[in-house]
PDB file of N, CA, C and O in Angstrom, chain B, residues numbered from 101:
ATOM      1  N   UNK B 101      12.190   4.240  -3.131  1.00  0.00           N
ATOM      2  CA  UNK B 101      10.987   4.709  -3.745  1.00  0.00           C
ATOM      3  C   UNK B 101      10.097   5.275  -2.648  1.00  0.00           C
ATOM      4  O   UNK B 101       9.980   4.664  -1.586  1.00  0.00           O
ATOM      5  N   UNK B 102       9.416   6.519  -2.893  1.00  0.00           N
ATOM      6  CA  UNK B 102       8.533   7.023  -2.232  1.00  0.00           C
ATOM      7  C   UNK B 102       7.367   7.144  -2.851  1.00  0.00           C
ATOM      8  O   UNK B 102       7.353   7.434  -4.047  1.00  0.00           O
ATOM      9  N   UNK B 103       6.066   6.919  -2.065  1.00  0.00           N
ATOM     10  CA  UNK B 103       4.646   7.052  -2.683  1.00  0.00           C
ATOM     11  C   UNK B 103       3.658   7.592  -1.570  1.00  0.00           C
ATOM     12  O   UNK B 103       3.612   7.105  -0.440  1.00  0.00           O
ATOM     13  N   UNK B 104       2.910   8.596  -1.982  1.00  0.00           N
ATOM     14  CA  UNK B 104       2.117   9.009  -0.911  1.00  0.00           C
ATOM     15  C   UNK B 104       1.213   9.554  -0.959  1.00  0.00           C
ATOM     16  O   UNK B 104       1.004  10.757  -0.810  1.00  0.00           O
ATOM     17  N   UNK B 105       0.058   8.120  -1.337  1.00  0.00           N
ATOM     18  CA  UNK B 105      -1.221   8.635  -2.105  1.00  0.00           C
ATOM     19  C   UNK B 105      -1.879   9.229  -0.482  1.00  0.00           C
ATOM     20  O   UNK B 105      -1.527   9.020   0.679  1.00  0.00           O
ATOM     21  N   UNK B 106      -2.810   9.920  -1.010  1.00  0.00           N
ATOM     22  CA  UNK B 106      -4.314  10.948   0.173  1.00  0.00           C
ATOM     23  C   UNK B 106      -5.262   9.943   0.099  1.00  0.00           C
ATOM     24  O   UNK B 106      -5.822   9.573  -0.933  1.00  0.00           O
ATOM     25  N   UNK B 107      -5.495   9.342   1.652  1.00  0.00           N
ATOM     26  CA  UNK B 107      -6.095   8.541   2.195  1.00  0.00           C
ATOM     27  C   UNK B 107      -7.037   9.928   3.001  1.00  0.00           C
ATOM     28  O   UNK B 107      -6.774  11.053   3.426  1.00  0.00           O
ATOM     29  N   UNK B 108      -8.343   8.961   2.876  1.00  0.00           N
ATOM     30  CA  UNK B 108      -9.205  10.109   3.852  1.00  0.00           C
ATOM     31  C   UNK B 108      -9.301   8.794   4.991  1.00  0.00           C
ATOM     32  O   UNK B 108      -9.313   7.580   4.787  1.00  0.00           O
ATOM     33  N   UNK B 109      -9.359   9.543   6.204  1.00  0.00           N
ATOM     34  CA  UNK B 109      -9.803   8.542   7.241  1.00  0.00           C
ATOM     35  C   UNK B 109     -11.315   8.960   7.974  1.00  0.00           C
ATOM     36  O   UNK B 109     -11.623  10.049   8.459  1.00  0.00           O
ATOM     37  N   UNK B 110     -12.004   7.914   7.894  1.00  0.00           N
ATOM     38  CA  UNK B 110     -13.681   8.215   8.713  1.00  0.00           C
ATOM     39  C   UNK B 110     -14.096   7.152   9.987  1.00  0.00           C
ATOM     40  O   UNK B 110     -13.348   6.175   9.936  1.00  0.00           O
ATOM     41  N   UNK B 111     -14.649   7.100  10.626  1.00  0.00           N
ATOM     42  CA  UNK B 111     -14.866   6.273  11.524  1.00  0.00           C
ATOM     43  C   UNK B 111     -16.061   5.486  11.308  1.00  0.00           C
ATOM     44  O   UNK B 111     -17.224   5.803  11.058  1.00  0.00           O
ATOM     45  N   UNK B 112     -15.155   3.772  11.559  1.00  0.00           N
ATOM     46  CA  UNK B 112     -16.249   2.978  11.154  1.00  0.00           C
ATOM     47  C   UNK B 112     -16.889   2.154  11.303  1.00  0.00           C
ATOM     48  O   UNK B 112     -16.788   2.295  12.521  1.00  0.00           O
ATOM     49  N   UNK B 113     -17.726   1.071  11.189  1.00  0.00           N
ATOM     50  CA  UNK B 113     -18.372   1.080  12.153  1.00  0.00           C
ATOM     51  C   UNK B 113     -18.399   0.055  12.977  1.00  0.00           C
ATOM     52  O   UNK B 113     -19.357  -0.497  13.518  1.00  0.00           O
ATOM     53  N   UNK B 114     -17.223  -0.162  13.028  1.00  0.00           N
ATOM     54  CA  UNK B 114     -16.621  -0.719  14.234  1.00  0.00           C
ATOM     55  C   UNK B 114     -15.903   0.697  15.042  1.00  0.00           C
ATOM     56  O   UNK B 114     -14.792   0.964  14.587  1.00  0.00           O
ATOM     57  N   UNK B 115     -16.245   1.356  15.841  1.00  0.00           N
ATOM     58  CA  UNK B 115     -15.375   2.934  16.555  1.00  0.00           C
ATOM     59  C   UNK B 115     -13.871   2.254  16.475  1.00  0.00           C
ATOM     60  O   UNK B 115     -13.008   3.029  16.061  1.00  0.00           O
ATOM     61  N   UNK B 116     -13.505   1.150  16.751  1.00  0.00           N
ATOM     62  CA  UNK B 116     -12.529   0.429  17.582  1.00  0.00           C
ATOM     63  C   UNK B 116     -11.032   0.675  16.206  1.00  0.00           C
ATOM     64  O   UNK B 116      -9.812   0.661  16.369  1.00  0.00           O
ATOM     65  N   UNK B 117     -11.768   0.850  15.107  1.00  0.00           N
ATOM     66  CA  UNK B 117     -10.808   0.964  14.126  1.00  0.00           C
ATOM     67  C   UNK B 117     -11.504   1.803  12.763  1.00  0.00           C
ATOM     68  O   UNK B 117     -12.669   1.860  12.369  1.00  0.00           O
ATOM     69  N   UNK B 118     -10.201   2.430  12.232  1.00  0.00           N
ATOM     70  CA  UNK B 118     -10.371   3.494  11.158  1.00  0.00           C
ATOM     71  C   UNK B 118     -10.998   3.210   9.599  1.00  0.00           C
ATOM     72  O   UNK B 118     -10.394   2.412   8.882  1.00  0.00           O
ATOM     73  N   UNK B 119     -11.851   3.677   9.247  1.00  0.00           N
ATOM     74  CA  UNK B 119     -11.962   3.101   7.590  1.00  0.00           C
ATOM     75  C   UNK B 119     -11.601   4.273   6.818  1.00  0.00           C
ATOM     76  O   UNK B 119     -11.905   5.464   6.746  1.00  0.00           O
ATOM     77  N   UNK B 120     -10.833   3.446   6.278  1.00  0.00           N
ATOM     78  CA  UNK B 120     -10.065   4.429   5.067  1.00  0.00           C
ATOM     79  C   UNK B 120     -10.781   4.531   3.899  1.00  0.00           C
ATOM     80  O   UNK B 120     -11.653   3.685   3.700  1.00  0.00           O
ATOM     81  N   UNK B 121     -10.567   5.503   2.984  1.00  0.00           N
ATOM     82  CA  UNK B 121     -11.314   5.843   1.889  1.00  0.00           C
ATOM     83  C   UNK B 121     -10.384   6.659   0.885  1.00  0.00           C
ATOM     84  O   UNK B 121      -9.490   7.421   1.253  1.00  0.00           O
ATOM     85  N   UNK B 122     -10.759   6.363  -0.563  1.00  0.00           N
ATOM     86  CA  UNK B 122     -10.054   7.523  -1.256  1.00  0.00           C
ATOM     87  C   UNK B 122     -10.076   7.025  -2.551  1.00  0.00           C
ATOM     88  O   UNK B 122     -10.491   5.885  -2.759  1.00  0.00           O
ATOM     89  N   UNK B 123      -9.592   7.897  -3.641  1.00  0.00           N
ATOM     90  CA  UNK B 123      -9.086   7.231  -4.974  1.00  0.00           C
ATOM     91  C   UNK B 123      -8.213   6.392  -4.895  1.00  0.00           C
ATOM     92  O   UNK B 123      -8.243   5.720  -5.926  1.00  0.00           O
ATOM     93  N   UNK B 124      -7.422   6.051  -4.207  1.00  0.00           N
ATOM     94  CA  UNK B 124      -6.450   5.065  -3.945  1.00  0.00           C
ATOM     95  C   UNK B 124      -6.362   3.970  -3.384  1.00  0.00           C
ATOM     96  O   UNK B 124      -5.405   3.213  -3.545  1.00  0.00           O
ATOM     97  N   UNK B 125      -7.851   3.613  -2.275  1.00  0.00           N
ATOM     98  CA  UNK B 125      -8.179   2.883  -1.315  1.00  0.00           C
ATOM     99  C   UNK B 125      -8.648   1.568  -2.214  1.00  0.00           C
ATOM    100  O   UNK B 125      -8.940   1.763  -3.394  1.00  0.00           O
ATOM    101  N   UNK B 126      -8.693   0.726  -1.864  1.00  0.00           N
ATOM    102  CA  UNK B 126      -9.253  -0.459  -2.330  1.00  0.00           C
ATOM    103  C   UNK B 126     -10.072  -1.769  -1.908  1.00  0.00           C
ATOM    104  O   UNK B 126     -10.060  -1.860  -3.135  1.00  0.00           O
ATOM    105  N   UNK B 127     -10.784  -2.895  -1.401  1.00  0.00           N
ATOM    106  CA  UNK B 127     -11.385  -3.188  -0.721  1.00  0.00           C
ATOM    107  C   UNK B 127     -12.299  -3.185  -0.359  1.00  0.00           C
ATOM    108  O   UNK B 127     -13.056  -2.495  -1.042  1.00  0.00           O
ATOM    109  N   UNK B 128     -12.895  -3.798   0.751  1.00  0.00           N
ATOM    110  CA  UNK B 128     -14.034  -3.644   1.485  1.00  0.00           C
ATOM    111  C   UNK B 128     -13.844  -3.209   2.555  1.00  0.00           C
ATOM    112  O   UNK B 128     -12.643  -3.277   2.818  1.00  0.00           O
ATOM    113  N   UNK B 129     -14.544  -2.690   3.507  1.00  0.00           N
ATOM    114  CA  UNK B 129     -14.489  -2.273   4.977  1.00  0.00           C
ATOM    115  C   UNK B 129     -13.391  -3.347   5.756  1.00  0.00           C
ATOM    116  O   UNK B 129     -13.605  -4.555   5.650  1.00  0.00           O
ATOM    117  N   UNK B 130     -12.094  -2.808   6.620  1.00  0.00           N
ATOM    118  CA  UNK B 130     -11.629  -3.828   7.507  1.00  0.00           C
ATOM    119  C   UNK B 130     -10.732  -4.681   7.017  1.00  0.00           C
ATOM    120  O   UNK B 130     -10.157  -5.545   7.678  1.00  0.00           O
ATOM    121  N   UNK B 131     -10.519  -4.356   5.282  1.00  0.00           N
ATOM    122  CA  UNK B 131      -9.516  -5.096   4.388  1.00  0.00           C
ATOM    123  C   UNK B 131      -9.105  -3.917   3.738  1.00  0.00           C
ATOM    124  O   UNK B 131      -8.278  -4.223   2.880  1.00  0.00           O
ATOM    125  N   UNK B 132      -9.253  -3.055   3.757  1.00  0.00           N
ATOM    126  CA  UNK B 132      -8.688  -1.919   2.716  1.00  0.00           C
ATOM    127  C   UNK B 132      -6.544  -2.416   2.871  1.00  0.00           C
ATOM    128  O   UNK B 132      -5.715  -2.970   3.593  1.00  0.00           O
ATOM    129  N   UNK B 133      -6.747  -1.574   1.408  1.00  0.00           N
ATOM    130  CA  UNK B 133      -4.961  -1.848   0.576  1.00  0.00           C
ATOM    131  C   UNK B 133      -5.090  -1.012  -0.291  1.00  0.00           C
ATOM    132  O   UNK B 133      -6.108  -0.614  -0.858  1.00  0.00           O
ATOM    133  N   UNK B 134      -4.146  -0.762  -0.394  1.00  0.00           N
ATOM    134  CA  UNK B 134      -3.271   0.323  -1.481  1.00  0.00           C
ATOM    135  C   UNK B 134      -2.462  -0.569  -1.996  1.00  0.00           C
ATOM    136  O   UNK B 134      -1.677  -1.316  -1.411  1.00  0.00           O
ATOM    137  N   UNK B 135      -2.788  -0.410  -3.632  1.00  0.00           N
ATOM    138  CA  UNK B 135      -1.562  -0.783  -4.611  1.00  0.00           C
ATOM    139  C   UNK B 135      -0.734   0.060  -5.102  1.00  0.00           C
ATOM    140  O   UNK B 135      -1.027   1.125  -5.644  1.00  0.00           O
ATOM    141  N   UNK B 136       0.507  -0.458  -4.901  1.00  0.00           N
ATOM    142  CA  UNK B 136       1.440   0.562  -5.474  1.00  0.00           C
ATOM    143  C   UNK B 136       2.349  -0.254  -7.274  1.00  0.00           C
ATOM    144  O   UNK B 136       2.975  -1.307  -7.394  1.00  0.00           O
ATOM    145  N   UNK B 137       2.043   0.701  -8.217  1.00  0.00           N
ATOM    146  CA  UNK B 137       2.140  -0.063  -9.426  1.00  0.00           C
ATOM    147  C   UNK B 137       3.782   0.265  -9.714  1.00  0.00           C
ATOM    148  O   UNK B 137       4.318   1.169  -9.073  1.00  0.00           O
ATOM    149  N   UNK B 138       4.673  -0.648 -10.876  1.00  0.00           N
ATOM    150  CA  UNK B 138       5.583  -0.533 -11.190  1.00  0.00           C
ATOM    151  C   UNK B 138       5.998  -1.635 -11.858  1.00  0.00           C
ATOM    152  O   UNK B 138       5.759  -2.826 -11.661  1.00  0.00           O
ATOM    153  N   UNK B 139       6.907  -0.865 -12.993  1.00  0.00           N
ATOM    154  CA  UNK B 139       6.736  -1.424 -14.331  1.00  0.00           C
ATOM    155  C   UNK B 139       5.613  -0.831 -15.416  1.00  0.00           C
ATOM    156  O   UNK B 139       5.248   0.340 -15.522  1.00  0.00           O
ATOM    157  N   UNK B 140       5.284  -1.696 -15.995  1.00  0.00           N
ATOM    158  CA  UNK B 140       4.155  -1.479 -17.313  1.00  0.00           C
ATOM    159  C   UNK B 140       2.852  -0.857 -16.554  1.00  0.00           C
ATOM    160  O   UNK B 140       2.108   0.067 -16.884  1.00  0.00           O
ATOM    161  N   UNK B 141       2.856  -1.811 -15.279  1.00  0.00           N
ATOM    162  CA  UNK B 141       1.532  -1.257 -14.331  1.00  0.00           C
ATOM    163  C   UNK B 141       1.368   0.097 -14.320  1.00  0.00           C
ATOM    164  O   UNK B 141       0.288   0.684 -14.375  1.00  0.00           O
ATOM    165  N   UNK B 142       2.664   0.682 -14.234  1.00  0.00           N
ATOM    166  CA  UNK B 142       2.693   2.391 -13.730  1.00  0.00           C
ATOM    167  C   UNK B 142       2.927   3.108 -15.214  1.00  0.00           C
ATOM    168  O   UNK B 142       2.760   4.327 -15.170  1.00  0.00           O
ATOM    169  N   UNK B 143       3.237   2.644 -16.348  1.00  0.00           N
ATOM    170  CA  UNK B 143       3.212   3.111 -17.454  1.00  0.00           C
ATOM    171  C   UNK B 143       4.530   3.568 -17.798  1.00  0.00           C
ATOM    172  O   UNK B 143       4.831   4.542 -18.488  1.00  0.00           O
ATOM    173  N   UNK B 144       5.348   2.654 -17.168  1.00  0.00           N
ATOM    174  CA  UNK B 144       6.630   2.400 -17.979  1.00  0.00           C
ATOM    175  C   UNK B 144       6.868   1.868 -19.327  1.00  0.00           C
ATOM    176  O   UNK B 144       6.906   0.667 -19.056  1.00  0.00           O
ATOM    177  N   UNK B 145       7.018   1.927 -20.347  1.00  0.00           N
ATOM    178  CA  UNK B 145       7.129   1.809 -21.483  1.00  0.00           C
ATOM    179  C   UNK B 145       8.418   0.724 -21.450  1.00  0.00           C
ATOM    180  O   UNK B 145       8.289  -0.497 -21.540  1.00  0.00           O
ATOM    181  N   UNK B 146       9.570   1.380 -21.314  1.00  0.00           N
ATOM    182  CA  UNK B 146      10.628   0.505 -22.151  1.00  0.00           C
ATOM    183  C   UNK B 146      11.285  -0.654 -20.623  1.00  0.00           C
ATOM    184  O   UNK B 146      12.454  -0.651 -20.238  1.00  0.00           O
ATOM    185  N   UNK B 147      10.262  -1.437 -20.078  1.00  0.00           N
ATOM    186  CA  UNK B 147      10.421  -2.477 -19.072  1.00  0.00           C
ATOM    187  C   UNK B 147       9.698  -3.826 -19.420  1.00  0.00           C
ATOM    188  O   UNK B 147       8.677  -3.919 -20.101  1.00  0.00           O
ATOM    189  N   UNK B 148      10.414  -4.887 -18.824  1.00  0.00           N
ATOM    190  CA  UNK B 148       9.743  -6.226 -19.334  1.00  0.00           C
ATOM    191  C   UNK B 148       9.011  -6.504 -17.929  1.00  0.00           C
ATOM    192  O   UNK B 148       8.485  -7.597 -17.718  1.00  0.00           O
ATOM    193  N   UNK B 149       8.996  -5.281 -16.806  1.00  0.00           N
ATOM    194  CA  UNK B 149       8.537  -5.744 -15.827  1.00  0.00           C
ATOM    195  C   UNK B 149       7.097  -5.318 -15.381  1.00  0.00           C
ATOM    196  O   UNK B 149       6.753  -4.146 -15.539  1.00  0.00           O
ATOM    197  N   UNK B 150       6.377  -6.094 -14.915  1.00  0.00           N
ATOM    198  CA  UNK B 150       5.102  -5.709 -14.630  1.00  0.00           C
ATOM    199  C   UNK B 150       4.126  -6.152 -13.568  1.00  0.00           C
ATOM    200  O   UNK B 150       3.383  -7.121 -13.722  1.00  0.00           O
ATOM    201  N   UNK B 151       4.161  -5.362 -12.428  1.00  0.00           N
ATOM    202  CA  UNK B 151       4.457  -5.697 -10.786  1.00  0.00           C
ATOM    203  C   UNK B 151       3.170  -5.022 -10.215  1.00  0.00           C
ATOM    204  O   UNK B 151       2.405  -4.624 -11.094  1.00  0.00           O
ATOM    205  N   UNK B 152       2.788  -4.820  -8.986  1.00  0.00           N
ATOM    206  CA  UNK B 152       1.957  -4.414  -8.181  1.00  0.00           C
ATOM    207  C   UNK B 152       2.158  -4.717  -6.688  1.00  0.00           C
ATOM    208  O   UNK B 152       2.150  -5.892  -6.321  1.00  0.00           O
ATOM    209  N   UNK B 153       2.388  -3.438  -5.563  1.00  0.00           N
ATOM    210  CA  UNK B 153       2.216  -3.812  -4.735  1.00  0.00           C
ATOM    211  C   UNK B 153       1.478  -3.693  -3.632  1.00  0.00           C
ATOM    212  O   UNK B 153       1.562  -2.540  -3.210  1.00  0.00           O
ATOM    213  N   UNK B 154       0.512  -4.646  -2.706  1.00  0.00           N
ATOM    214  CA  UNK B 154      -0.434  -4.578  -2.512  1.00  0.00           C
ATOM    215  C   UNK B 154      -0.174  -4.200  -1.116  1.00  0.00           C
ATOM    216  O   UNK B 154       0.449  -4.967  -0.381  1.00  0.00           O
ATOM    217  N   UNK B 155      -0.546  -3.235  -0.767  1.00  0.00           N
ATOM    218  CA  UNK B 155      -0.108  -2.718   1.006  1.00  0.00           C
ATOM    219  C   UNK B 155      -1.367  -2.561   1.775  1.00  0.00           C
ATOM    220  O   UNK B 155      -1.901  -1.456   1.863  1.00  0.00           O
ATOM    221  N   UNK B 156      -1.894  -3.685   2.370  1.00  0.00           N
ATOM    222  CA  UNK B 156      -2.599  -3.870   3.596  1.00  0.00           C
ATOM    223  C   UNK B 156      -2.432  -2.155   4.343  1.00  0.00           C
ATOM    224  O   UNK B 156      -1.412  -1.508   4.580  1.00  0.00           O
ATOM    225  N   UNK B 157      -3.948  -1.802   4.569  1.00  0.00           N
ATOM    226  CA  UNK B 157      -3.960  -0.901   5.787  1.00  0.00           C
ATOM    227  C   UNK B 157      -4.807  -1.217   6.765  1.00  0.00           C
ATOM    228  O   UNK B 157      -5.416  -0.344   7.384  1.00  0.00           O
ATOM    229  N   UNK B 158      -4.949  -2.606   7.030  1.00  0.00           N
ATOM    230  CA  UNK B 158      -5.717  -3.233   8.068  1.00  0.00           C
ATOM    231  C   UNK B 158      -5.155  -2.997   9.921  1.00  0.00           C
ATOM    232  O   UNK B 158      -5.783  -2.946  10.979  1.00  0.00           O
ATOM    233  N   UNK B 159      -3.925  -2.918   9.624  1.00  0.00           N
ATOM    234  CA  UNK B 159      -2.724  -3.382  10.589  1.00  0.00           C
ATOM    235  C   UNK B 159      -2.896  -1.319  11.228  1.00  0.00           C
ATOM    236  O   UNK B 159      -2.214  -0.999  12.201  1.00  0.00           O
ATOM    237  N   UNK B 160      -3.546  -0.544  10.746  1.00  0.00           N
ATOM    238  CA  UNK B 160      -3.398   1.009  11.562  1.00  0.00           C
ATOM    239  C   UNK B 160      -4.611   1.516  12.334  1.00  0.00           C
ATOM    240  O   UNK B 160      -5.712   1.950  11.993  1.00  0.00           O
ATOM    241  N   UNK B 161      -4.042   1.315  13.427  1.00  0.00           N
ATOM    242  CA  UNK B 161      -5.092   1.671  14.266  1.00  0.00           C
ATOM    243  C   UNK B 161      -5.129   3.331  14.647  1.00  0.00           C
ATOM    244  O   UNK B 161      -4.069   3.951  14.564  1.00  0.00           O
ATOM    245  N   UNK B 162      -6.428   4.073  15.086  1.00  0.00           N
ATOM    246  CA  UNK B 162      -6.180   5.280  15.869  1.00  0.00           C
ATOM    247  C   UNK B 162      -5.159   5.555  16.363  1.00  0.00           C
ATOM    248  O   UNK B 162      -4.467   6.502  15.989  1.00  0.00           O
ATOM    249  N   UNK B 163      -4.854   4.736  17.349  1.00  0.00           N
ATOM    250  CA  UNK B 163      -3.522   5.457  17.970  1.00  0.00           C
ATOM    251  C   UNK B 163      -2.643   5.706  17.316  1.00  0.00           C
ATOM    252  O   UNK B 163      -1.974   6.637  17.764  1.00  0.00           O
ATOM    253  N   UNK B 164      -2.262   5.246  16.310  1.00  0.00           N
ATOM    254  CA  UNK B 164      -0.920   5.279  15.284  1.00  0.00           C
ATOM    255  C   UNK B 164      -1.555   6.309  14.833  1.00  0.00           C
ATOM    256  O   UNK B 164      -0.664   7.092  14.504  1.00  0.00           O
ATOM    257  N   UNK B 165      -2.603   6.804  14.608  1.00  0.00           N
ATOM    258  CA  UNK B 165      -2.869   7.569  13.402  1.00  0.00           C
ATOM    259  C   UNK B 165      -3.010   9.040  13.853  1.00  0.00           C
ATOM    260  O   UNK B 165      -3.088  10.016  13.107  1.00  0.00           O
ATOM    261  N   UNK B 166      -3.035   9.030  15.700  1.00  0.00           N
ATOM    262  CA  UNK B 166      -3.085  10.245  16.370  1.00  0.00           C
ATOM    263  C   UNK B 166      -1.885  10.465  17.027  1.00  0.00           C
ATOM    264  O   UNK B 166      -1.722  11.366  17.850  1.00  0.00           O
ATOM    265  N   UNK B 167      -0.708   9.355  16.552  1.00  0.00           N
ATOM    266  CA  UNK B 167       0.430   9.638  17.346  1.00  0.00           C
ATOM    267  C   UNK B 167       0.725  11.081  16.660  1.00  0.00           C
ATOM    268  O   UNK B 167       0.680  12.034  17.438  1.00  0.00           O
ATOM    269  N   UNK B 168       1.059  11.398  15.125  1.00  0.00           N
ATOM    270  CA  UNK B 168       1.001  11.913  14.510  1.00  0.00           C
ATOM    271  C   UNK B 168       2.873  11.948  13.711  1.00  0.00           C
ATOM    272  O   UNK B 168       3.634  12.745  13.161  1.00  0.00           O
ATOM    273  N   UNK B 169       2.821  10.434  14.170  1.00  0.00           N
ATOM    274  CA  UNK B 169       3.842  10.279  13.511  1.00  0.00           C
ATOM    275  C   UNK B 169       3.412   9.598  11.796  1.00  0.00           C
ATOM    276  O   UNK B 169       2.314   9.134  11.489  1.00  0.00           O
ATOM    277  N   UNK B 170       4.538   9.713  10.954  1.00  0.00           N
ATOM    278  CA  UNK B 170       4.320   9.377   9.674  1.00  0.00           C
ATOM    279  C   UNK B 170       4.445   7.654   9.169  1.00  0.00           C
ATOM    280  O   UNK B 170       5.514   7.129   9.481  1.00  0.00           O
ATOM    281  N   UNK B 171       3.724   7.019   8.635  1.00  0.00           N
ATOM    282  CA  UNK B 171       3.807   5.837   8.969  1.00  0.00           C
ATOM    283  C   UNK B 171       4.451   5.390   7.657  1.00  0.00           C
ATOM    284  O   UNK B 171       4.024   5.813   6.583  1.00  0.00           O
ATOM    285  N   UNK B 172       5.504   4.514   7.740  1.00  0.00           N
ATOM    286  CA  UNK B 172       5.962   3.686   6.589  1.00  0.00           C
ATOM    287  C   UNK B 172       5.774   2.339   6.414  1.00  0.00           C
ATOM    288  O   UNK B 172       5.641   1.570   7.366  1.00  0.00           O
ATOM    289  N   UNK B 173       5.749   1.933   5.039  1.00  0.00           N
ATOM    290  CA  UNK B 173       6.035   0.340   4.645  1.00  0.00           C
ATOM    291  C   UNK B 173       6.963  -0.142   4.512  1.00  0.00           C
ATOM    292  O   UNK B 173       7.464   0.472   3.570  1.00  0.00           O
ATOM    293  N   UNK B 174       7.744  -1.011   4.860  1.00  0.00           N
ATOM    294  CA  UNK B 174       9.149  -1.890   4.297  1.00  0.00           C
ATOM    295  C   UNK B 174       8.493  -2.484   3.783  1.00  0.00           C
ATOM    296  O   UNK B 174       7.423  -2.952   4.172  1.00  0.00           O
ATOM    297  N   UNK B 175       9.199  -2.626   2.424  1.00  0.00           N
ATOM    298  CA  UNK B 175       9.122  -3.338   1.656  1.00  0.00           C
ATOM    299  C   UNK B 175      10.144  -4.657   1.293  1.00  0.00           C
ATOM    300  O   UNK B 175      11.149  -4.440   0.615  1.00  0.00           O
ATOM    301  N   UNK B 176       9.905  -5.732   1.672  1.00  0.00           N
ATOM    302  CA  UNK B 176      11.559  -6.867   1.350  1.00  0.00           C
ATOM    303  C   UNK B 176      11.834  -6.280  -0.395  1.00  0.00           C
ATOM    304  O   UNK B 176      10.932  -5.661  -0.958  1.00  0.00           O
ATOM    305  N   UNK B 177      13.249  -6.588  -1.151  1.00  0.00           N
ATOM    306  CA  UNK B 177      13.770  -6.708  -2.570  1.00  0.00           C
ATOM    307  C   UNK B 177      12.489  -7.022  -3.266  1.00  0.00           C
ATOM    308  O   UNK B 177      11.352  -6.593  -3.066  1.00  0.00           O
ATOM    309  N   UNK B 178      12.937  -7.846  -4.105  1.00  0.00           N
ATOM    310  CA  UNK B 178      12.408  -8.531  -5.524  1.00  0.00           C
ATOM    311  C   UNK B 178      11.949  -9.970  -5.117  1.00  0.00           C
ATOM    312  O   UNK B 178      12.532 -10.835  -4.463  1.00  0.00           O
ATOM    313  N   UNK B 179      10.447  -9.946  -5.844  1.00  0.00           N
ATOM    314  CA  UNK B 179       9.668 -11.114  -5.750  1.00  0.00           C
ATOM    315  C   UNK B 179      10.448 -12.282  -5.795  1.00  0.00           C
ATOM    316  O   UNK B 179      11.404 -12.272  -6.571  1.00  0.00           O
ATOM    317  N   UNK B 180      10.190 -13.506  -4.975  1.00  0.00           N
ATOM    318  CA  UNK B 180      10.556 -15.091  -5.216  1.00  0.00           C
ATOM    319  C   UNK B 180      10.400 -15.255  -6.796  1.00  0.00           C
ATOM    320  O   UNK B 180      11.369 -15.566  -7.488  1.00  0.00           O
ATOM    321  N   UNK B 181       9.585 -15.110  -7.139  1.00  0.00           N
ATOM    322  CA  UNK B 181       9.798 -15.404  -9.206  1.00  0.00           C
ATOM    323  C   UNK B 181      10.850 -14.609 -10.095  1.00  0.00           C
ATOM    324  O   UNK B 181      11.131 -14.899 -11.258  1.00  0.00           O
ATOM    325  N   UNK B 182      11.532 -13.272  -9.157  1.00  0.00           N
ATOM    326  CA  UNK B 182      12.425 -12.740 -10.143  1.00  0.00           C
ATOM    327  C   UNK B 182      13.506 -13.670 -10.345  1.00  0.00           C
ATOM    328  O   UNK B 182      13.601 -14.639  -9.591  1.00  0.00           O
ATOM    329  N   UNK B 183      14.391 -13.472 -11.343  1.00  0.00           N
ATOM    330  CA  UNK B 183      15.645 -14.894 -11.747  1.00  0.00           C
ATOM    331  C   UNK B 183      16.499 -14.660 -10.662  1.00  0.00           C
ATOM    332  O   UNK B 183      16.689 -13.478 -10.379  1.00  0.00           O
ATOM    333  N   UNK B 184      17.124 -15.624  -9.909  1.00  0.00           N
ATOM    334  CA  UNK B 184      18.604 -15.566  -8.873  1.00  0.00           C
ATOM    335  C   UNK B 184      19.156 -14.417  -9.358  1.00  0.00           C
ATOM    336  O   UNK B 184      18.997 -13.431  -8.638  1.00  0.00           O
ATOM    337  N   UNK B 185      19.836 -14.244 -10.505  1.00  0.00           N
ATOM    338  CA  UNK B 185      20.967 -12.957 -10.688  1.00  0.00           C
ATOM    339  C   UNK B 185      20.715 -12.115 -10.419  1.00  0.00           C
ATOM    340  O   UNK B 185      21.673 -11.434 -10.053  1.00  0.00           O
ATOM    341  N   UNK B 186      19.200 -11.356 -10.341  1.00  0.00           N
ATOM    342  CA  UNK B 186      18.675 -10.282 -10.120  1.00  0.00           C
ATOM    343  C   UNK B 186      18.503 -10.113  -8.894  1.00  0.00           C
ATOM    344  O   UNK B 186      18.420  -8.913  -8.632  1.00  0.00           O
ATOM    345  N   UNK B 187      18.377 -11.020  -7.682  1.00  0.00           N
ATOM    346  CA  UNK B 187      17.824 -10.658  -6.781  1.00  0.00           C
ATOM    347  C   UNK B 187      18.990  -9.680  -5.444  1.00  0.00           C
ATOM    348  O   UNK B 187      19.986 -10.364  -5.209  1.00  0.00           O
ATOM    349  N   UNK B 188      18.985  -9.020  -5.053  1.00  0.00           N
ATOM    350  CA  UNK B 188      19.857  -8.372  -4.304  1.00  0.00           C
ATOM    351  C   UNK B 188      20.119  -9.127  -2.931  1.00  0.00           C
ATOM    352  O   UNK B 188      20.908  -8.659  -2.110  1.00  0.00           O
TER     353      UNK B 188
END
């Protein structure tokens, strides 16, 4: 799965680290996250599943963000509550 909501970045007011902003942003200053929905969350209709995942952007500093490389999330499988059979 790929997702790649438009984050604005501003400086804040701590200089030392980035505050993010956007329709997608969530939080307060210094805790911002992005949820990424799936299942019913995202407006899947014919699923019994109904998930959210919450991606910390606390952890990106300037430098990462002027390397100008593209930054990804790993994500582990399927939640501890999905049933054993399901889990990969």
């Amino acid at each position: 799965m790929e997702n790649e909501p438009t984050v604005t970045v501003k400086t804040g007011r701590n200089d030392d680290l980035p505050n993010f902003a956007g329709p997608f942003v969530q939080g307060p200053a210094g805790e911002r996250f992005v949820y990424i929905d799936i299942g019913t969350y995202a407006g899947q209709t014919n699923t019994p599943w109904s998930r959210r995942l919450k991606i910390p952007l606390s952890g990106i500093t300037w430098d990462m963000l002027r390397s100008g490389k593209v930054l990804v999330a790993r994500i582990p499988g399927p939640g501890k509550d999905w049933p054993a059979k399901l889990r990969l």
